[in-house]
N, C-alpha and C positions, 0 to 999 in steps of 0.2 A: 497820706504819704506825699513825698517831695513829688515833683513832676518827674524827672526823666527814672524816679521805680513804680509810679504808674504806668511810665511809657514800657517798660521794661516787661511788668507783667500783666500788660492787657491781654496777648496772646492768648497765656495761657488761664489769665480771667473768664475770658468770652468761652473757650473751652469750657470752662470749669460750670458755666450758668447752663450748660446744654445736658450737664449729665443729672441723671436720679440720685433721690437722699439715698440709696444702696450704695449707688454706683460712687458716690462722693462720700461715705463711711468707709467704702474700700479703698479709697485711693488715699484716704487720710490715714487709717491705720493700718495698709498692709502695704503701701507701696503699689497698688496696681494703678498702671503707667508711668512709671518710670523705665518700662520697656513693654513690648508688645507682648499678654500673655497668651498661653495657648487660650484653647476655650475654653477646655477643662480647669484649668486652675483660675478662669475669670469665674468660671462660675462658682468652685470652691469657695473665695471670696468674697462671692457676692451672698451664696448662704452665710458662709459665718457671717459677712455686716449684719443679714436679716436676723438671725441670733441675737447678734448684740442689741440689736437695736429694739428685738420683742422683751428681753429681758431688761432691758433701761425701762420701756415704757413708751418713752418721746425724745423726739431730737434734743430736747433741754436737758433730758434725766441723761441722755446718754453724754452731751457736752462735759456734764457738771462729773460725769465719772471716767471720763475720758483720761489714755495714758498719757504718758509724761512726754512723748511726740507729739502727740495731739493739741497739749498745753502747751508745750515751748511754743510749737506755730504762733497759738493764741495771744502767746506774750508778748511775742514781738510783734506780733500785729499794733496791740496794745502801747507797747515802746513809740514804733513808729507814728502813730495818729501823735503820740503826747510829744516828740518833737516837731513836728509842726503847729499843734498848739502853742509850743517855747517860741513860734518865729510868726506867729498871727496873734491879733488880739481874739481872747476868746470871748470875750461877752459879745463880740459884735460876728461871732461864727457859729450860730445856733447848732447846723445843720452838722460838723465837725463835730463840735463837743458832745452834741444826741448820741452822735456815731461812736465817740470815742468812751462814752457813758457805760451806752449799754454793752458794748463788746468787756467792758469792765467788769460790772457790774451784773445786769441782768441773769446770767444764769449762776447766779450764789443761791444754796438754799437756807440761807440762813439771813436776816438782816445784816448790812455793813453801814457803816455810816463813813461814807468819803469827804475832805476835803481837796480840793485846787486853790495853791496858794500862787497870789497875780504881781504881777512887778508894776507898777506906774503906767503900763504901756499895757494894761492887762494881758500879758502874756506870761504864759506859766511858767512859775520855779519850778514847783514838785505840784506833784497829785500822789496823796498819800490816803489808806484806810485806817483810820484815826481808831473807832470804836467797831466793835462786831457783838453783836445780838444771838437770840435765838431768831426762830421761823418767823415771828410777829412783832418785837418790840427792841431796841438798844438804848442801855445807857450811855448817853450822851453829856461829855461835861463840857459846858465853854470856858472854865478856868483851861483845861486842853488845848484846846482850841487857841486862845487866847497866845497862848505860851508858844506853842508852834511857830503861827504868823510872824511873831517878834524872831525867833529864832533865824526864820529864813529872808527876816526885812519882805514881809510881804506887803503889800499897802492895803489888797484886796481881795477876796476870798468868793470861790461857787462852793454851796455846802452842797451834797447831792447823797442820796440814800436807796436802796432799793427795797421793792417790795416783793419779796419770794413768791405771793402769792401771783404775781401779774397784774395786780391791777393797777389801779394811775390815784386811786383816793386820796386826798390828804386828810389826815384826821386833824380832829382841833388839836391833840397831840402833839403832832408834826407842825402846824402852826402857833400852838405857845413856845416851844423850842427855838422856832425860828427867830422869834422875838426876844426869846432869852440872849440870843449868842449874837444878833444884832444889838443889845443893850451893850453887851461884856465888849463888844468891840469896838462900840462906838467908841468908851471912853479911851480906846489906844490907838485911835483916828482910822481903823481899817473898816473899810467899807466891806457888806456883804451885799455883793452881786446879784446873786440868784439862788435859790435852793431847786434842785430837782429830783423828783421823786422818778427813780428808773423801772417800767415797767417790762413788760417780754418784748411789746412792740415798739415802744414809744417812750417818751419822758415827758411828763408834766413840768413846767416851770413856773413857779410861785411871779416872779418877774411879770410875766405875762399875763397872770392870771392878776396882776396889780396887789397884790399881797405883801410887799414887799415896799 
């Protein structure tokens, strides 16, 4: 986010890290604190979260089933990271694009396969989800791929993908593909950046791992 709407909601950030996953399930889907409730109805509240939250499973099952409050929040979360992405170079913002990854990405149960397409100044045009899979594999085409980039004058592209299961593996899979769509774009001079695989905590980057 920009500086003065970090400044804006540290307040009630620093709030928000002091309270329980209950207490912060209630406040996302019922509105508790937005005024003072009695006890009675905080505690109402705070069973139904527990409900919710035994019948999801885990804090992932219940993200990923969460209502349409709960997801706008999400998306602009989402919006906002990817405009200052538009105003920093992202290849040289690890710690931003992770952030802005897995808020993405990460609690999909199903594979996505994302692109970031980069201007010259590698700062992003769009961040779009190109192809979507089942639980374990995506078809992925770089003639796609290929067609996008030109369409938005991109020069430079992060592939990035998630893994429903959580884990950070890259399969030889996920490495001949990388070389697939690295070949397909070399020949229309777009560089590929970086491929990351998002996991529940973290992201692995092919870059890093000298893969690339």
């Amino acid at each position: 986010m920009t500086t003065h709407i970090v400044q804006a909601c540290e307040p009630q950030y620093d709030h928000a890290l002091g309270l329980s996953d209950l207490e912060l399930i209630a406040l996302s889907l019922h509105g508790v604190g937005s005024r003072v409730p009695s006890l009675g109805n905080k505690r109402r509240h705070l069973q139904r979260a527990a409900k919710q939250l035994e019948a999801a499973g885990s804090l992932r099952a219940l993200l990923r089933s969460a209502p349409p409050s709960l997801q706008a929040a999400r998306e602009l979360i989402r919006r906002a990271m990817a405009e200052d992405l538009k105003h920093a170079n992202a290849f040289r913002s690890p710690r931003e694009l992770d952030h802005f990854l897995r808020i993405w990405l990460s609690d999909r149960n199903v594979e996505c396969f994302a692109v970031l397409f980069l201007n010259a100044q590698f700062q992003l045009i769009q961040a779009e989800t190109l192809f979507q899979g089942t639980v374990n594999q995506t078809a992925v085409y770089p003639r796609e791929i290929a067609r996008r980039a030109l369409e938005l004058n991109a020069v430079a592209v992060i592939l990035a993908h998630n893994h429903p299961s959580g884990t950070l593996e890259a399969s030889q899979a996920d490495r001949t593909l990388t070389e697939a769509i690295c070949r397909a774009l070399q020949t229309i001079d777009i560089r590929v950046l970086d491929h990351m695989i998002v996991g529940a905590k973290e992201c692995l980057s092919f870059a890093q791992r000298g893969w690339l």
